[in-house]
N, CA, C and O atoms as a printed pandas DataFrame, in Angstrom:
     atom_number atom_name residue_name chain_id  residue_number  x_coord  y_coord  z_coord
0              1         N          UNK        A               1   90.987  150.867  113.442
1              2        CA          UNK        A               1   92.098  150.147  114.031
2              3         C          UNK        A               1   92.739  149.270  112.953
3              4         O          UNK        A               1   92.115  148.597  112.132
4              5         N          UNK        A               2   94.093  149.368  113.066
5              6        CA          UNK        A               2   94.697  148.927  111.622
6              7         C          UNK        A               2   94.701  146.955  112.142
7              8         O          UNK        A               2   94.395  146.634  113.290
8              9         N          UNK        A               3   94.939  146.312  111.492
9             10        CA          UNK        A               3   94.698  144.595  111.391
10            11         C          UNK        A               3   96.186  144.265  110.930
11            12         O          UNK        A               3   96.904  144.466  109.951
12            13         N          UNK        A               4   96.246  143.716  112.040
13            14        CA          UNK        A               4   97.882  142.694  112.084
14            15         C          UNK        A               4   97.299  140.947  112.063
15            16         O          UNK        A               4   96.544  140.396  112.863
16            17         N          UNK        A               5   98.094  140.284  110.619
17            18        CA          UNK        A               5   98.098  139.159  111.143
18            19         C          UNK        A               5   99.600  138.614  110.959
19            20         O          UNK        A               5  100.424  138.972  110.118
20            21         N          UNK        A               6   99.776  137.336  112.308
21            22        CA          UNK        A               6  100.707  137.073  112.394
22            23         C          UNK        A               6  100.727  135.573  111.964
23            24         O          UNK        A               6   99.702  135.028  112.373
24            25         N          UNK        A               7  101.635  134.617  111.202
25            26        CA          UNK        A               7  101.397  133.115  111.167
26            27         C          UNK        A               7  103.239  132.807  111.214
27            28         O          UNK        A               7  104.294  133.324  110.846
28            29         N          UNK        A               8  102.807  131.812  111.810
29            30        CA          UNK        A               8  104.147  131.263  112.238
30            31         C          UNK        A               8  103.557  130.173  113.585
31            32         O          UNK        A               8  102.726  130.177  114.493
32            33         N          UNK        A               9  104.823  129.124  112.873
33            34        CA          UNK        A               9  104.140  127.827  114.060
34            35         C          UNK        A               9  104.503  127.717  114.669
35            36         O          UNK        A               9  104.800  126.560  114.968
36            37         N          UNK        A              10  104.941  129.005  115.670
37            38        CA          UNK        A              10  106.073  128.864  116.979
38            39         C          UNK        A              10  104.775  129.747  117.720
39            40         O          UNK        A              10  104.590  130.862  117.233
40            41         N          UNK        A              11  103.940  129.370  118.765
41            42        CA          UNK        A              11  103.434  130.058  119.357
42            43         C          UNK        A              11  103.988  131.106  120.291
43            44         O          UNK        A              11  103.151  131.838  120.820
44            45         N          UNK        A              12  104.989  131.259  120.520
45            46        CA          UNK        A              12  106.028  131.924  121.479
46            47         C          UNK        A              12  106.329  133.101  120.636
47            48         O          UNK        A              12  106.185  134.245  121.067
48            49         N          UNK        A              13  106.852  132.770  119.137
49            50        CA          UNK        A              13  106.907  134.072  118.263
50            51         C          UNK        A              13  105.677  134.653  118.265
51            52         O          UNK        A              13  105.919  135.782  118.692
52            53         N          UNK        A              14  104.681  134.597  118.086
53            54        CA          UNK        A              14  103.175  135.190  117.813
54            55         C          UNK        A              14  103.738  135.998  119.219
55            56         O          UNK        A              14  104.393  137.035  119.320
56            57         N          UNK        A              15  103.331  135.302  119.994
57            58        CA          UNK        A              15  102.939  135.976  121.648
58            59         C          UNK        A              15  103.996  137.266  121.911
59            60         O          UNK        A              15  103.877  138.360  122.462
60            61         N          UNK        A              16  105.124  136.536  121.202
61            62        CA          UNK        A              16  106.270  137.509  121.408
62            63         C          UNK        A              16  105.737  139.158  120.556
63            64         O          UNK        A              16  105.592  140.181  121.226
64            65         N          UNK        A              17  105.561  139.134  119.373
65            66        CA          UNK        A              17  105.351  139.834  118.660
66            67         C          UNK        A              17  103.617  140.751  118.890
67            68         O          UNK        A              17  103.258  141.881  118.558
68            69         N          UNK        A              18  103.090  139.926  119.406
69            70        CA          UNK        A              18  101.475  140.177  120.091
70            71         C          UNK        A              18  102.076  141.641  121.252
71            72         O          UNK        A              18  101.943  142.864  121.290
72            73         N          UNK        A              19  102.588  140.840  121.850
73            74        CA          UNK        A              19  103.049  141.813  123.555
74            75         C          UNK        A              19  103.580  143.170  123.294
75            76         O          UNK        A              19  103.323  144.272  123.779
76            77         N          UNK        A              20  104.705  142.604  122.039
77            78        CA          UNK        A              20  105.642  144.248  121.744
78            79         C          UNK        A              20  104.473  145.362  120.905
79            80         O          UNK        A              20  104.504  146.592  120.867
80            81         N          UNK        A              21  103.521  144.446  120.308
81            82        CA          UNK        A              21  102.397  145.451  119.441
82            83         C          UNK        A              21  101.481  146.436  120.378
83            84         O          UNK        A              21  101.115  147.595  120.183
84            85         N          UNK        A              22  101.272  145.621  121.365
85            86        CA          UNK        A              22  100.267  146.253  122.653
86            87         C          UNK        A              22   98.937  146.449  121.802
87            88         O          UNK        A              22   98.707  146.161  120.628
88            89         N          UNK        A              23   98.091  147.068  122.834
89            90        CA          UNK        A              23   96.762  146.900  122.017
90            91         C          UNK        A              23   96.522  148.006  120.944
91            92         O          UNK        A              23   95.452  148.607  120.840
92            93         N          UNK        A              24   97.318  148.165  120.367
93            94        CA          UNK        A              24   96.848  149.902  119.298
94            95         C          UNK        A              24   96.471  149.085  118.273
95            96         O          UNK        A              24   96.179  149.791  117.308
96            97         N          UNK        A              25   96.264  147.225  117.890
97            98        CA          UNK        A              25   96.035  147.037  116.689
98            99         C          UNK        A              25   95.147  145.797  116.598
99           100         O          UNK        A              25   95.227  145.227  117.686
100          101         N          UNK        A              26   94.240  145.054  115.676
101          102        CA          UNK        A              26   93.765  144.412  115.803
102          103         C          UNK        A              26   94.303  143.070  115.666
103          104         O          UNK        A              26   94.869  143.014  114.573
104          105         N          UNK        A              27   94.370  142.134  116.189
105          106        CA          UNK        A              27   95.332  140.943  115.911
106          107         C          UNK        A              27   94.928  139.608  115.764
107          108         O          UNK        A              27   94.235  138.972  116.557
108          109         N          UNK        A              28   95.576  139.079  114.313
109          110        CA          UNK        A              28   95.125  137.654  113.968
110          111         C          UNK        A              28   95.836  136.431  114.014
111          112         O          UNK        A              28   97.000  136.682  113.701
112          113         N          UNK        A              29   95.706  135.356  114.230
113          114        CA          UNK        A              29   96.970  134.796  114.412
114          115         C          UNK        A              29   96.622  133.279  113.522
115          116         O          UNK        A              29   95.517  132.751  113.405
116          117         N          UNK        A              30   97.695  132.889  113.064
117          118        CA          UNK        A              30   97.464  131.305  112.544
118          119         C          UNK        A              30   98.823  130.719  112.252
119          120         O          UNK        A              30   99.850  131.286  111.880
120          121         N          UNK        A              31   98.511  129.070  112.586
121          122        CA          UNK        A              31   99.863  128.685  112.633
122          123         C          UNK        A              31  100.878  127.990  111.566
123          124         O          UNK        A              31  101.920  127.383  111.815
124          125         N          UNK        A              32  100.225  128.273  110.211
125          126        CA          UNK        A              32  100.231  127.480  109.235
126          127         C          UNK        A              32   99.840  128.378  108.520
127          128         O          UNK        A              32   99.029  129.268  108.779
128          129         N          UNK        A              33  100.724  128.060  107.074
129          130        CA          UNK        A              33  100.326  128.419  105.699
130          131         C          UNK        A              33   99.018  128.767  105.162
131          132         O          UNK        A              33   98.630  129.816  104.649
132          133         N          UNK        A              34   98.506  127.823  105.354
133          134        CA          UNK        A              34   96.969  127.786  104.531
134          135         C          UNK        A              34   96.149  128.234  105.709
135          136         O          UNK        A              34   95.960  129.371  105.277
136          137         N          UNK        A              35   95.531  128.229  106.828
137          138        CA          UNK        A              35   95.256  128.499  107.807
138          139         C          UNK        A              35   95.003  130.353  107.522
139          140         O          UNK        A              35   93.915  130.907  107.366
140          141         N          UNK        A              36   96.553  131.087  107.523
141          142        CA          UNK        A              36   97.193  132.436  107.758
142          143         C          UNK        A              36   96.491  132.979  106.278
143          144         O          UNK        A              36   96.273  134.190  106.257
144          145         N          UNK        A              37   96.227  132.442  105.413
145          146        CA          UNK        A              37   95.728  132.368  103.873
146          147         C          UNK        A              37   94.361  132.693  103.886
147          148         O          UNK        A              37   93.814  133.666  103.366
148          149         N          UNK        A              38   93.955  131.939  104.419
149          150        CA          UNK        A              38   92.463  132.018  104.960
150          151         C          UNK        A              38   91.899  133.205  106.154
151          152         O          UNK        A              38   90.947  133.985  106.128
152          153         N          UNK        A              39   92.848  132.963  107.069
153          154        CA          UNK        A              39   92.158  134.362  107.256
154          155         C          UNK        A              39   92.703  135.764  106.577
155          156         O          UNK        A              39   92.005  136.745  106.318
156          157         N          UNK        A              40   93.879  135.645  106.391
157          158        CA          UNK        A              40   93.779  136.815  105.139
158          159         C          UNK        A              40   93.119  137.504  104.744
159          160         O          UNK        A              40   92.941  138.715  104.872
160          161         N          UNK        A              41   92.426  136.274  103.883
161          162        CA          UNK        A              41   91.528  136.317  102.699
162          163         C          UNK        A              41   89.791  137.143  103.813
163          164         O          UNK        A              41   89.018  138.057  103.526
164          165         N          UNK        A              42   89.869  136.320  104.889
165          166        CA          UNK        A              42   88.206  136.745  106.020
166          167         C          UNK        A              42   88.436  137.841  105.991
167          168         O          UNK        A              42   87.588  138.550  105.450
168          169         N          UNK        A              43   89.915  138.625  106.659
169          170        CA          UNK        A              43   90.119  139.315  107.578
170          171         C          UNK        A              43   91.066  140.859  106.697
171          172         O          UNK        A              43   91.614  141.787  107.291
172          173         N          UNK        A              44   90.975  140.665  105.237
173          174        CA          UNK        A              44   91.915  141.546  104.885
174          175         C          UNK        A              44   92.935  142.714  105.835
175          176         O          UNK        A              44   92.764  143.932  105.895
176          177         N          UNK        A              45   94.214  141.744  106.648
177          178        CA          UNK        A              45   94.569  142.700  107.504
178          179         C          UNK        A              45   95.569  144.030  106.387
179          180         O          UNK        A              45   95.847  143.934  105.191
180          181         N          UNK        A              46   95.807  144.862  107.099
181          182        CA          UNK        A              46   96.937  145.732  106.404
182          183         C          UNK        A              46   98.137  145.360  106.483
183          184         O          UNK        A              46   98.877  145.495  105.508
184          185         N          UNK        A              47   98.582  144.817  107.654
185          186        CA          UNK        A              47   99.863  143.952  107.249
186          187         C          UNK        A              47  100.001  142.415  107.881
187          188         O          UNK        A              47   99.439  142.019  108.902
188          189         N          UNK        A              48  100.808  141.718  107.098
189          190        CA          UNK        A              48  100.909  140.285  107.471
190          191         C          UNK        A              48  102.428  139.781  107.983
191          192         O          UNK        A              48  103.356  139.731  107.175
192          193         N          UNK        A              49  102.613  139.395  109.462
193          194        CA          UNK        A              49  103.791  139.116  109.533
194          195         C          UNK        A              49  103.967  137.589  109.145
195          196         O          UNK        A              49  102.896  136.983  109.147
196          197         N          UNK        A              50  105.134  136.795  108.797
197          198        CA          UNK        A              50  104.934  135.690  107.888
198          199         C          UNK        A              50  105.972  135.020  108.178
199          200         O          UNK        A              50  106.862  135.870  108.158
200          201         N          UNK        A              51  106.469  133.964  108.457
201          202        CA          UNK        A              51  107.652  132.776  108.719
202          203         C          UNK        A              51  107.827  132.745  107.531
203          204         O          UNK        A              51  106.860  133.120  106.868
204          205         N          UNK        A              52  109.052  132.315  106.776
205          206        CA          UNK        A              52  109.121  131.010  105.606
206          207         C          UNK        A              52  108.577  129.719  105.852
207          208         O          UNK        A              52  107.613  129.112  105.387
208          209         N          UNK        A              53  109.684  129.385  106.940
209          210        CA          UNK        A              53  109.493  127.995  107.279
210          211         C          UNK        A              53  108.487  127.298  108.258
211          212         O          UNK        A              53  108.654  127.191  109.472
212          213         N          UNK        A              54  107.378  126.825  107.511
213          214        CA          UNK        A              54  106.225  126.482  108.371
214          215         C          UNK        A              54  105.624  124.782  107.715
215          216         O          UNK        A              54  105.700  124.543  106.510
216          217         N          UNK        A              55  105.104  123.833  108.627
217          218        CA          UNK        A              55  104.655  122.680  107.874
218          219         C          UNK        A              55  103.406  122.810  107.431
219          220         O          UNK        A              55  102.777  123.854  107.603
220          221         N          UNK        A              56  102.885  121.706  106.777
221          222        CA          UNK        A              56  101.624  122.086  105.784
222          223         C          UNK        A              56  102.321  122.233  104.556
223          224         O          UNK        A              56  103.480  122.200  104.143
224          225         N          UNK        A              57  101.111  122.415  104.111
225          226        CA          UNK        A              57  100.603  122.717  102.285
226          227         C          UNK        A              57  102.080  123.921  101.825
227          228         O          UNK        A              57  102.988  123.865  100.996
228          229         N          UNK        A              58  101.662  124.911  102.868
229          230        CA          UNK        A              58  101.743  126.120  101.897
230          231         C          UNK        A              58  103.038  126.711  103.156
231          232         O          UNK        A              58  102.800  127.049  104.315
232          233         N          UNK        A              59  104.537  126.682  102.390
233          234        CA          UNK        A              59  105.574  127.309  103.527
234          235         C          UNK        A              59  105.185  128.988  103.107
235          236         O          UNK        A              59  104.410  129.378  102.234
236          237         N          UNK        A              60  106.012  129.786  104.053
237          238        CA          UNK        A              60  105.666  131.456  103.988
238          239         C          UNK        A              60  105.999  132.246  102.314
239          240         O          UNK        A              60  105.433  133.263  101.913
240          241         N          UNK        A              61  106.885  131.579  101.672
241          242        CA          UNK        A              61  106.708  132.218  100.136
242          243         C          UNK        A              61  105.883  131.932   99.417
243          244         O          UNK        A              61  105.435  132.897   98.799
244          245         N          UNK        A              62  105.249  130.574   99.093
245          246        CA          UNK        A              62  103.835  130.139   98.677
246          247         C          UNK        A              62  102.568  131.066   99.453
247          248         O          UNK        A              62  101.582  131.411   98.802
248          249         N          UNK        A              63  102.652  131.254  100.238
249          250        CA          UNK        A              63  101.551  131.897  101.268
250          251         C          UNK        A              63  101.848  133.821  100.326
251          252         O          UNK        A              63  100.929  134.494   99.857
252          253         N          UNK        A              64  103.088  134.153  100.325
253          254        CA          UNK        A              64  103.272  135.631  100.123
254          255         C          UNK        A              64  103.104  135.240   98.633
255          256         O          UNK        A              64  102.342  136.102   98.194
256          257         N          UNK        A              65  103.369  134.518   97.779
257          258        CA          UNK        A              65  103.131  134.743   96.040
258          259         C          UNK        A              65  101.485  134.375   96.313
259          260         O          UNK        A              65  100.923  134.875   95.338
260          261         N          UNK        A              66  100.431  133.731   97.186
261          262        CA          UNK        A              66   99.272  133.672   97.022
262          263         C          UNK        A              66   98.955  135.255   97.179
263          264         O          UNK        A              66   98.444  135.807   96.205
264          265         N          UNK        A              67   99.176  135.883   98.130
265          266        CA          UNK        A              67   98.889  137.046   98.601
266          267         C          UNK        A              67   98.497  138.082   97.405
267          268         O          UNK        A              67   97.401  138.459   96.992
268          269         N          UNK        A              68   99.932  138.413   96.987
269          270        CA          UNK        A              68  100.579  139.351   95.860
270          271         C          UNK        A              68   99.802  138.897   94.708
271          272         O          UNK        A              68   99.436  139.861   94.036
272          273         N          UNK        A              69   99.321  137.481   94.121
273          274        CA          UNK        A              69   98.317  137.435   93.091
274          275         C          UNK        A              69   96.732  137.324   93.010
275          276         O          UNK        A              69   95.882  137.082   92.153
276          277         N          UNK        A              70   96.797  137.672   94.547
277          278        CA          UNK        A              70   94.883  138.157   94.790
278          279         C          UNK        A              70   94.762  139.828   94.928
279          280         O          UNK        A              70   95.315  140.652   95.658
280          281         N          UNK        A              71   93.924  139.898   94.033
281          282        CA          UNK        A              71   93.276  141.417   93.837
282          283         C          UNK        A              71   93.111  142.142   94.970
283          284         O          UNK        A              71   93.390  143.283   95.338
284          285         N          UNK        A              72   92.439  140.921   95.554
285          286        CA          UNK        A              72   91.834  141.537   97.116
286          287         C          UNK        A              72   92.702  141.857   98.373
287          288         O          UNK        A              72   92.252  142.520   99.308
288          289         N          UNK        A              73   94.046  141.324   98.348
289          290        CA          UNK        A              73   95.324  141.537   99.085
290          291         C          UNK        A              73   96.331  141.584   98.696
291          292         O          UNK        A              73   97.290  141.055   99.259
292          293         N          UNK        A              74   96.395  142.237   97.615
293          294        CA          UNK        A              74   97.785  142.636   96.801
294          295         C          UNK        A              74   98.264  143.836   96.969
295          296         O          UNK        A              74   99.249  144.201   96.328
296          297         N          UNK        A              75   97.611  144.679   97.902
297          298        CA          UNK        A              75   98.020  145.602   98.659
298          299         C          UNK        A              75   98.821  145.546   99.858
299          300         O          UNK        A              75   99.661  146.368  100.225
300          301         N          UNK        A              76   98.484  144.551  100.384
301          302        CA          UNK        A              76   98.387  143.819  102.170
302          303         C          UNK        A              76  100.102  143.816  101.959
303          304         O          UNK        A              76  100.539  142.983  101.164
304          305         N          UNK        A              77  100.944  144.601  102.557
305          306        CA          UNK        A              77  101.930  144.841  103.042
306          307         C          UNK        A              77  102.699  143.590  103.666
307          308         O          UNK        A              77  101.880  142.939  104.314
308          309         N          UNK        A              78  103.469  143.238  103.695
309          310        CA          UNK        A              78  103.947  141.661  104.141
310          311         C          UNK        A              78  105.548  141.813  104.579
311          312         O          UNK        A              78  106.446  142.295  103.889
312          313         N          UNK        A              79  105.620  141.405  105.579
313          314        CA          UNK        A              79  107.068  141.502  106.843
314          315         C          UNK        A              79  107.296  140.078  106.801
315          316         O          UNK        A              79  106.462  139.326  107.305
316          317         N          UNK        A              80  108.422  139.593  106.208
317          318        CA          UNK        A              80  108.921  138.114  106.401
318          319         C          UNK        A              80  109.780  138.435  107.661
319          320         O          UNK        A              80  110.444  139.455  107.845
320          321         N          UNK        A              81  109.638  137.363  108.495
321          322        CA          UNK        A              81  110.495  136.805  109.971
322          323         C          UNK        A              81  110.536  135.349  109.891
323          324         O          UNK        A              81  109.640  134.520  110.050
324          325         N          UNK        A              82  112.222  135.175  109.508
325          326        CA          UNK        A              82  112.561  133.715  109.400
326          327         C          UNK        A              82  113.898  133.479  109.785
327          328         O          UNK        A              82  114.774  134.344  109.753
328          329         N          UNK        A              83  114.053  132.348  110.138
329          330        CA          UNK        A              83  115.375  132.068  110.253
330          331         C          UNK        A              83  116.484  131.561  109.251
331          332         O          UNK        A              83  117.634  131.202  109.505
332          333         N          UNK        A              84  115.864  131.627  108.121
333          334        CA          UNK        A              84  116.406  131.548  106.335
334          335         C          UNK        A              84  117.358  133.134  106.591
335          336         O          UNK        A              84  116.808  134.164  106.203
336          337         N          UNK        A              85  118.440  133.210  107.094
337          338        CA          UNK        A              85  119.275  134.110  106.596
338          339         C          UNK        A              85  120.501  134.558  105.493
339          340         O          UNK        A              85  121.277  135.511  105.418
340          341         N          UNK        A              86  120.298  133.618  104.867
341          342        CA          UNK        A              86  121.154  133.528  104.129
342          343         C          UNK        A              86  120.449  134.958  102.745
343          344         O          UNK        A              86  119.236  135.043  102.549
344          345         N          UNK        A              87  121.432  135.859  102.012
345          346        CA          UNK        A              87  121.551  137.033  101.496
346          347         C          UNK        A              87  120.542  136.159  100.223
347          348         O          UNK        A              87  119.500  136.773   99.992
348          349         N          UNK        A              88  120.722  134.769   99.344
349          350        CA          UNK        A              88  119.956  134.631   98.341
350          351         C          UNK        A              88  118.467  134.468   99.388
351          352         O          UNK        A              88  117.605  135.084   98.761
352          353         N          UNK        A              89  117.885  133.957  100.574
353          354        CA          UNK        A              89  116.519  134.136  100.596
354          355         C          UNK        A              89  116.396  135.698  100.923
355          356         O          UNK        A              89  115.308  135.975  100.418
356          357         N          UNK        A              90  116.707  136.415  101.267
357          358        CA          UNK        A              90  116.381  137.476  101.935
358          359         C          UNK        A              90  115.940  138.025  100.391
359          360         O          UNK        A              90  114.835  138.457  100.063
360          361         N          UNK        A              91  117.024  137.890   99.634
361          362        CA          UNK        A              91  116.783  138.418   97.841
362          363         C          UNK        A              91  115.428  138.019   97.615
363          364         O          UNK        A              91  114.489  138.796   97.444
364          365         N          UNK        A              92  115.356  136.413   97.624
365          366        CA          UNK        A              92  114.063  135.734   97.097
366          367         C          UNK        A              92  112.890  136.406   97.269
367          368         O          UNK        A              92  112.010  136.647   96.443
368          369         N          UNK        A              93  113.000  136.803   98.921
369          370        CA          UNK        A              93  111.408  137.377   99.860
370          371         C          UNK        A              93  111.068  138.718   98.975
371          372         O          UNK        A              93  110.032  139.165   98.483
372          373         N          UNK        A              94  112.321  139.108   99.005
373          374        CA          UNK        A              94  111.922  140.869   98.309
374          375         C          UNK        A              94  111.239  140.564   96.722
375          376         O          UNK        A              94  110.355  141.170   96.117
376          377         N          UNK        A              95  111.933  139.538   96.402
377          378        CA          UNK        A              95  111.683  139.703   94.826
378          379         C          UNK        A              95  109.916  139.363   94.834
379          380         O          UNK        A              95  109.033  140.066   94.345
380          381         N          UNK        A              96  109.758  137.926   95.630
381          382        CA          UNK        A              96  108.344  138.265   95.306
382          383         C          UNK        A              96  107.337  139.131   96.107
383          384         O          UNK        A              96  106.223  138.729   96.441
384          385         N          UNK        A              97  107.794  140.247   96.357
385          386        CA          UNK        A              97  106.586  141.307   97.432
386          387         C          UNK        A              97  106.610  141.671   98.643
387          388         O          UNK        A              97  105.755  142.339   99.225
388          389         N          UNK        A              98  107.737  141.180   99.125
389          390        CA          UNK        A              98  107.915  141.241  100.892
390          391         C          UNK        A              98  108.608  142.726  100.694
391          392         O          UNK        A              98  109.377  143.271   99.903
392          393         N          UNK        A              99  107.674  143.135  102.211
393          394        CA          UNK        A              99  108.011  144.615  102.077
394          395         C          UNK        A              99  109.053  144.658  103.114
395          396         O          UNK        A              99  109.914  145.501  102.862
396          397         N          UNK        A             100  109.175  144.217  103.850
397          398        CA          UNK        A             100  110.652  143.617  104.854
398          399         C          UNK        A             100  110.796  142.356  104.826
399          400         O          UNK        A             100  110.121  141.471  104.301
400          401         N          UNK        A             101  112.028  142.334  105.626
401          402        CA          UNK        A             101  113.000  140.658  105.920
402          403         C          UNK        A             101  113.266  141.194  107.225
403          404         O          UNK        A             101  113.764  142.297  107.453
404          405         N          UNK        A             102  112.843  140.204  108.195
405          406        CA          UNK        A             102  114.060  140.184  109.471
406          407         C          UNK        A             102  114.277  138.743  109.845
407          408         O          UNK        A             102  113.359  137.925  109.816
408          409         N          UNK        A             103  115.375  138.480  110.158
409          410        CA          UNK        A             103  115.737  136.883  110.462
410          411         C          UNK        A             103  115.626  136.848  112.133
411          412         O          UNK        A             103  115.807  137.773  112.925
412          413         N          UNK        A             104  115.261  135.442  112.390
413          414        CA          UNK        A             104  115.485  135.514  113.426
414          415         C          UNK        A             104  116.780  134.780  114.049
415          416         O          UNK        A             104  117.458  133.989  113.392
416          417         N          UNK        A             105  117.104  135.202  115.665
417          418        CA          UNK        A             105  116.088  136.112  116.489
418          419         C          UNK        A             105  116.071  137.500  115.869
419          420         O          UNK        A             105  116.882  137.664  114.957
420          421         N          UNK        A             106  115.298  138.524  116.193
421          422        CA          UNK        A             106  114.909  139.424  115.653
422          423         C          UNK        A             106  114.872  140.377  117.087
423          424         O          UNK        A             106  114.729  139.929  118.224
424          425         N          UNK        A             107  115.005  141.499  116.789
425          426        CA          UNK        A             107  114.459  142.677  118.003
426          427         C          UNK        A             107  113.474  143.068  117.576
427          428         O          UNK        A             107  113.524  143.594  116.465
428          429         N          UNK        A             108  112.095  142.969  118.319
429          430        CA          UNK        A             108  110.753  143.176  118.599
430          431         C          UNK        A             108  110.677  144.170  118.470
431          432         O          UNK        A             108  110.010  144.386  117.458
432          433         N          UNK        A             109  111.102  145.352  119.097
433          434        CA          UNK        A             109  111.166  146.849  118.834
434          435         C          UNK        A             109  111.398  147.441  117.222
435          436         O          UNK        A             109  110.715  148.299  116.662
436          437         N          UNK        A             110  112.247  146.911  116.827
437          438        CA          UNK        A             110  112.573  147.081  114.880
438          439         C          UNK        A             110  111.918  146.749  114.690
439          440         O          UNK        A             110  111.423  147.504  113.854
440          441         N          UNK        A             111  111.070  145.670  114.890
441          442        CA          UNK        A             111  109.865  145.022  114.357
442          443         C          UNK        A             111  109.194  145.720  113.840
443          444         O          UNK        A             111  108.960  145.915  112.647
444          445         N          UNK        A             112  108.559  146.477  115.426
445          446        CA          UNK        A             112  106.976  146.963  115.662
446          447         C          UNK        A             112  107.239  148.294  114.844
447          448         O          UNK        A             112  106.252  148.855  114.368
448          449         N          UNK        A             113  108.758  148.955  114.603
449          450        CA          UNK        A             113  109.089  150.262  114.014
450          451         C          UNK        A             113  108.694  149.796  112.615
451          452         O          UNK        A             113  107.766  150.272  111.961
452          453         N          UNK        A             114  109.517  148.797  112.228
453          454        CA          UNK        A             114  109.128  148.448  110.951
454          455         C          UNK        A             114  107.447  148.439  110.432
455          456         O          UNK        A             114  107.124  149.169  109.495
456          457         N          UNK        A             115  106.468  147.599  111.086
457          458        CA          UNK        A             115  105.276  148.060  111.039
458          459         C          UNK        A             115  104.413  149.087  111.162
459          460         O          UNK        A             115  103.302  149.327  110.690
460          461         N          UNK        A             116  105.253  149.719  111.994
461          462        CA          UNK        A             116  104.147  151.245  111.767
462          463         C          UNK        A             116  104.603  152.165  110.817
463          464         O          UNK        A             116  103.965  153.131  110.399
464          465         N          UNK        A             117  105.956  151.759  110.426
465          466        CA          UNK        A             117  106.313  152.699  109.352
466          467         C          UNK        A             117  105.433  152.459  108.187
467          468         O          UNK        A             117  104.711  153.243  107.572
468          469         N          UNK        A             118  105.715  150.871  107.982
469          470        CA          UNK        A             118  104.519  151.150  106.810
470          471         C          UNK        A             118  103.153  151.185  106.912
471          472         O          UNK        A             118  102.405  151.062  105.942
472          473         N          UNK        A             119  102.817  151.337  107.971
473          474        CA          UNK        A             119  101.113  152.099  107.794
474          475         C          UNK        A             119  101.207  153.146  107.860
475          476         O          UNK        A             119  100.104  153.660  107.676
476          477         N          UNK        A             120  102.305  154.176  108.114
477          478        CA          UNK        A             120  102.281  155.197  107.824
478          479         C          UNK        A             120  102.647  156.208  106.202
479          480         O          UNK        A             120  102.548  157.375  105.822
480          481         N          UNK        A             121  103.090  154.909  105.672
481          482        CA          UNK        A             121  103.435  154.977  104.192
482          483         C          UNK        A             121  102.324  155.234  103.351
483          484         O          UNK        A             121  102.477  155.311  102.132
């Protein structure tokens, strides 16, 4: 069973994104930077969905350049969902490793397409 984690400090996004996944996947959730880091790191999922904008230590690009420079999850596939829409972050996310951008609000359905595409990659 493939491992979804989701972090973002809107519990409503998680849940939102939880419901449209249904149960075909294993699911992690945290609400914060460092938190989402950590289990990561427990839980090596295959993909990580990721906010930018989160409080704490570590906002969602600090969290994705930690990712991308550990051995152990520099594979781990990474979907930014933020409300940073502007064309220079969307640039930023890609440049360091984000394998999508969707801003929000977002359609849940593109989402979940977006994720299985790349486990099927």
């Amino acid at each position: 069973m493939n491992k979804i984690l989701l972090v973002d400090d809107h519990s409503d996004i998680r849940r939102l994104i939880k419901l449209s996944l249904g149960k075909a996947f294993e699911i992690f959730e945290a609400e914060d930077g460092v938190s989402g880091l950590e289990i990561a790191i427990l839980n090596k999922p295959d993909i990580i969905v990721l906010d930018v904008m989160m409080p704490g230590e570590l906002d969602g690009l600090q969290v994705l350049d930690a990712i991308k420079s550990n051995p152990a999850l520099a594979h781990t596939r990474v979907i930014m969902v933020t409300a940073r829409g502007q064309i220079c972050d969307h640039e930023e996310g890609m440049k360091r490793g984000a394998d999508a951008y969707f801003i929000k609000p977002f359609s849940p359905m593109e989402l979940v397409a977006a994720i299985k595409k790349l486990l099927a990659d």
